[in-house]
Structure formats: C-alpha cells, structure tokens
C-alpha positions in Angstrom: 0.0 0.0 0.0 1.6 3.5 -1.0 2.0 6.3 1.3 -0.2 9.2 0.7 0.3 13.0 -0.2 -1.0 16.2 1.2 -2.3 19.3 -0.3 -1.8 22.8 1.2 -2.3 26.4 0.3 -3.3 30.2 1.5 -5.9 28.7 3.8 -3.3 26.6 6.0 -1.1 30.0 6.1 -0.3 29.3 10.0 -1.8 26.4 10.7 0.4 23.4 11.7 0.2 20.9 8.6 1.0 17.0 8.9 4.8 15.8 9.1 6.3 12.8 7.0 4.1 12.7 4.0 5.3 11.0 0.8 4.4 14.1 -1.8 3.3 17.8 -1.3 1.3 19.8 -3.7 1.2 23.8 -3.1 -1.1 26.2 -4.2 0.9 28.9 -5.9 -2.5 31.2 -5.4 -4.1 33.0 -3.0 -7.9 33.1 -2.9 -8.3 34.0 -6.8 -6.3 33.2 -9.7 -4.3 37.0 -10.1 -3.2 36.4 -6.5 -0.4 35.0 -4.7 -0.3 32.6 -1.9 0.9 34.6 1.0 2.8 31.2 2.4 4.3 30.1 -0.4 7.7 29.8 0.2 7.1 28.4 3.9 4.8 25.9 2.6 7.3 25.2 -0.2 9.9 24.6 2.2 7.6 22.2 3.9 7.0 20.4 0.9 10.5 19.9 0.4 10.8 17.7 3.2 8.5 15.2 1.8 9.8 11.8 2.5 9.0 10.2 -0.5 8.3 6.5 -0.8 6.0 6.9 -3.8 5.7 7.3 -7.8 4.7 10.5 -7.6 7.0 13.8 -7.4 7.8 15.1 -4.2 6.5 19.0 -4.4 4.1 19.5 -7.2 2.4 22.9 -7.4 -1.3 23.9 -8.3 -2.4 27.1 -9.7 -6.4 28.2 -9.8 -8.2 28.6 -13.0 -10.4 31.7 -13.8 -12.4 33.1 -16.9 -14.6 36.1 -15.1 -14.7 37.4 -18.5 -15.2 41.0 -19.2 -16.4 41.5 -15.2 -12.0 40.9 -15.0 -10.3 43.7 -13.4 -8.3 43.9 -16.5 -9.3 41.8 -19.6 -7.3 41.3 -22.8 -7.8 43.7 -25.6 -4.8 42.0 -27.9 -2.9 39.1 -29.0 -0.2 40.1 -26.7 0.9 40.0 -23.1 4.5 41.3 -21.4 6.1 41.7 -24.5 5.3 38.1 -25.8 2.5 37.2 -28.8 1.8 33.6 -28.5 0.1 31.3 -31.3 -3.6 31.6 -30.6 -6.0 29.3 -32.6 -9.1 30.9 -31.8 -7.9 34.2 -34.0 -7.3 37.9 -32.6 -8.4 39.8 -29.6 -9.3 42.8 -30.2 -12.0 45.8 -29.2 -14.8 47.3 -30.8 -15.5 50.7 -30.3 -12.6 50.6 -27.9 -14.2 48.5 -25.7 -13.0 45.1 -24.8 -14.8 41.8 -26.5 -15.7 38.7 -25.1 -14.5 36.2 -27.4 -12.5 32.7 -27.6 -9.3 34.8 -28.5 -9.7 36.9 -25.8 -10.5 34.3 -23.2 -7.6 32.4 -24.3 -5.0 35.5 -23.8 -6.8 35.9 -20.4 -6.0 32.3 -19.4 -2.6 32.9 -21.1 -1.9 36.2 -18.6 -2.9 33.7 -15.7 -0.7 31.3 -16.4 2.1 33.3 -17.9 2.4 35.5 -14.5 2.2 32.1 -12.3 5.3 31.2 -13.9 7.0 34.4 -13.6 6.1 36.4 -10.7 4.8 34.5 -7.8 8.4 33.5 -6.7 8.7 29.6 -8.1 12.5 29.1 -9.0 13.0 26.7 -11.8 9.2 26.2 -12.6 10.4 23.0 -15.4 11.4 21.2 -11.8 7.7 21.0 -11.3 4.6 18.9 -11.9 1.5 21.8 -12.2 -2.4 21.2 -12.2 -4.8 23.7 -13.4 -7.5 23.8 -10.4 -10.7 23.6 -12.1 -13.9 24.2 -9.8 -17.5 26.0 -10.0 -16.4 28.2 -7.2 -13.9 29.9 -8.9 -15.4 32.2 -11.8 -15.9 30.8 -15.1 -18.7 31.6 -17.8 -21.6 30.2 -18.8 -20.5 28.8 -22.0 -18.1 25.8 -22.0 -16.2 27.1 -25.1 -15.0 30.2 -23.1 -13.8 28.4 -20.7 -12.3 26.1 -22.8 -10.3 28.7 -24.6 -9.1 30.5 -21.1 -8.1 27.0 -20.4 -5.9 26.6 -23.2 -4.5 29.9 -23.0 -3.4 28.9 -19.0 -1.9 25.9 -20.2 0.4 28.1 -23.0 0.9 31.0 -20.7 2.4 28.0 -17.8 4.2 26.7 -20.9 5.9 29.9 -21.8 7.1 30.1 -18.5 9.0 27.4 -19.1 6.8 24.5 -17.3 6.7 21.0 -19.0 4.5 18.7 -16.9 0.7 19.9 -16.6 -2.7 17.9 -15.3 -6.1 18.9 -14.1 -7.4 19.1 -10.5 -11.1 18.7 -11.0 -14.1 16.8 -10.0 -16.0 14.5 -13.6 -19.1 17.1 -12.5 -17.5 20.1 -12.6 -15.1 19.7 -15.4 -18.2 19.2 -17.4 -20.2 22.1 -15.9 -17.1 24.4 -16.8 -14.9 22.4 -19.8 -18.1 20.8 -21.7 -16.8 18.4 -24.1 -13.2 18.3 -25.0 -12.2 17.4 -28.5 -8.6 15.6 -29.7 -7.7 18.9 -30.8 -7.3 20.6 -27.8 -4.4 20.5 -25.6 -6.8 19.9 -22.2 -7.3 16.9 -24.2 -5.4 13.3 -22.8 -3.8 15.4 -19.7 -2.7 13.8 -16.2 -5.6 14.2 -14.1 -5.8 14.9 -10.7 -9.9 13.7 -9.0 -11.3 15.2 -5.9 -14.0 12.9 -4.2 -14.5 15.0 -1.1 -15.1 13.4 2.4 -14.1 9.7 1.7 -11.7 7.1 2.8 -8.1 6.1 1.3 -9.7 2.9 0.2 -12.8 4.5 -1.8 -10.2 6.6 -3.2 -8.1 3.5 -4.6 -11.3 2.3 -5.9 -11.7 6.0 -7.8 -8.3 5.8 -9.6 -9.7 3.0 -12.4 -13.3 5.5 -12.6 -13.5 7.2 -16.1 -11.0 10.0 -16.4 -11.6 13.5 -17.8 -11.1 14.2 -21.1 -9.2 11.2 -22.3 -6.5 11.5 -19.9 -5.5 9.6 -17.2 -6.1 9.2 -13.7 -2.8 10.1 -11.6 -4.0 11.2 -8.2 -7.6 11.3 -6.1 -8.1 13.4 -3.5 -9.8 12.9 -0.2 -10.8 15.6 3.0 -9.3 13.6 6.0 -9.8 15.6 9.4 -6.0 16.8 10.9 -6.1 18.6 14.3 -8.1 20.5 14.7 -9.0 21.6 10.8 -9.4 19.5 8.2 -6.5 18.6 6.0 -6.9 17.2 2.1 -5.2 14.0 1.6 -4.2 12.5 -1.9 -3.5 9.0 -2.7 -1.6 8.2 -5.8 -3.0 5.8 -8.9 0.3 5.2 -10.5 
C-alpha cells in the first residue's frame, strides 16, 4: 500500500500541517487566480521535506483557473501580453468601439496572462522542476459557455508553458469539469492530460477504488483526493493511482 500525499495552500497559512508525507502539492494562489499565496515559500519549504516513498514527485504545485470574463479587473484587448504574442488558434483579440470583446481569442489571452504570470512572478524558482495542475472548480469564476472556458483553459496551459513548465494535469471533479470544460475534442491540448480527481469526504480505500473511474477528457487518472480531518482543521489527503 503506498504512502499518501497532502495538499496545502493560502488557507493553511499558520496552521500546523501534517509531518512525514510522501508528496506535497502547493497552491501557488491565494484566494483568486491573479493572486499569490501569502505562504508560499514556507509551505514550499515544507514540501521539500516530503519523504517520498511513492511514484509520484515530491512537491508538485497547483495554480487556480479563472475566466470572469469581461467583469476581470483587466481583460485582454490584444494578442499580446508582457512583451510576448503567442500562437492563438481561436484568432485575434481585439475591441470594438474601444471597448474590450468577449470572445474565444480573448478568453484564451486571459488564461494565457494567468498562467504566464504564475510562472513568472509568484516567486517559483525553476518552474520546469515541477509537476502543475490547473484547479478547475464552480467556485472559482468561469462563464456560462463551455467554449469560453475552454479557450481561457488553453491559454493557461500556453501561458504555464511559456514560462517554461513541461509537466501539466487537471485538478477537478467528472461534474465540474463538465459544468465548466463541456466536451473536449482531440484537438485541444486539455485533451489526454494527467488528471488529478477530488472525491470530497471519503476514505483512502474508496479513493483506490476511484483511480480505475472514467477520467476526464481522455487522460488519465494520476491522483484522487480525499478531505481527511487533521487537528483541529481538516487537512486534504491524496492517494496516488500510478
């Protein structure tokens, strides 16, 4: 039986945090996806110390997804961002009548500023040395149609690439990667990635169970996620599938 992983981020800020785990993964964020985690490099020193014992990489980091669309504090009015124009398949971003446009090409440069300033100016040295997941959940703003999303998705996923990151999955549960992502075609580059399952309040062995359910997107299933109470909070577990 493998030793299991924990998952901390801005909400543990203080809080003691188990000891001895296998794997870490850190949240790079704070509460919204242009934010920092105010912990980060104490909780990435924590996650250093991860004793390993397991497949999976020691410290792995997790970054929050985000389309609030034009309701952004600052929303994309071209193809580029910080002096870089990246390939965007969904065409250009532009305005009309000077005012900014809700569109695929603009939700994709959206996701693209996301991800491009996770890489570059939250404080992560050597970003390639990590595994990322996108965090994909309802609670975090996204639109109404799947395609948006979809698009701001993609654009996360080349920003994080840019920034020199090689290795990304998806932290999400089959319901609400539907509600948000829709259906995926072999086109896209969400398509066939790592993916990373929360099941809530559960038990290591239902979780074992969970890592041959159907993955998302036709990718595969490398993690699942359970809440397991720790002190005198509640501290989420992750058991690996590979």
């Amino acid at each position: 039986m493998s030793p299991t992983g924990v998952d901390v981020s801005w909400p543990q800020c203080g809080s003691r945090v188990p000891t001895g785990q296998a794997f870490a993964i850190v949240g790079v964020n704070g509460s919204l996806g242009n934010t920092t985690n105010p912990c980060l490099d104490e909780q990435l020193a924590w996650a250093a110390s991860s004793v390993g014992g397991s497949t999976q990489p020691k410290t792995q980091l997790y970054v929050l997804f985000a389309n609030p669309g034009l309701q952004a504090s600052v929303w994309p009015k071209s193809n580029s961002y910080q002096g870089t124009t990246p390939t965007n398949r969904f065409g250009n971003c532009g305005t009309k009548g000077g005012k900014p446009q809700l569109t695929l090409a603009c939700s994709f440069m959206y996701g693209y500023a996301r991800g491009y300033d996770d890489v570059t100016i939250r404080g992560i040295d050597r970003p390639a040395a990590y595994r990322w997941w996108i965090d994909v959940e309802e609670g975090l703003s996204h639109q109404s149609a799947t395609s948006q999303n979809r698009a701001a998705l993609e654009g996360m996923i080349a920003g994080l690439k840019a920034g020199g990151v090689r290795t990304i999955g998806i932290y999400s549960t089959p319901s609400q990667w539907k509600t948000i992502a829709g259906s995926v075609g072999k086109d896209s580059i969400l398509y066939g990635r790592s993916n990373w399952i929360a099941l809530g309040r559960s038990t290591i062995t239902k979780a074992r169970q969970a890592c041959s359910s159907t993955p998302l997107s036709g990718g595969k299933i490398a993690m699942v996620q359970i809440e397991a109470a720790y002190g005198s909070g509640t501290i989420d577990r992750d058991v690996s599938c590979t």
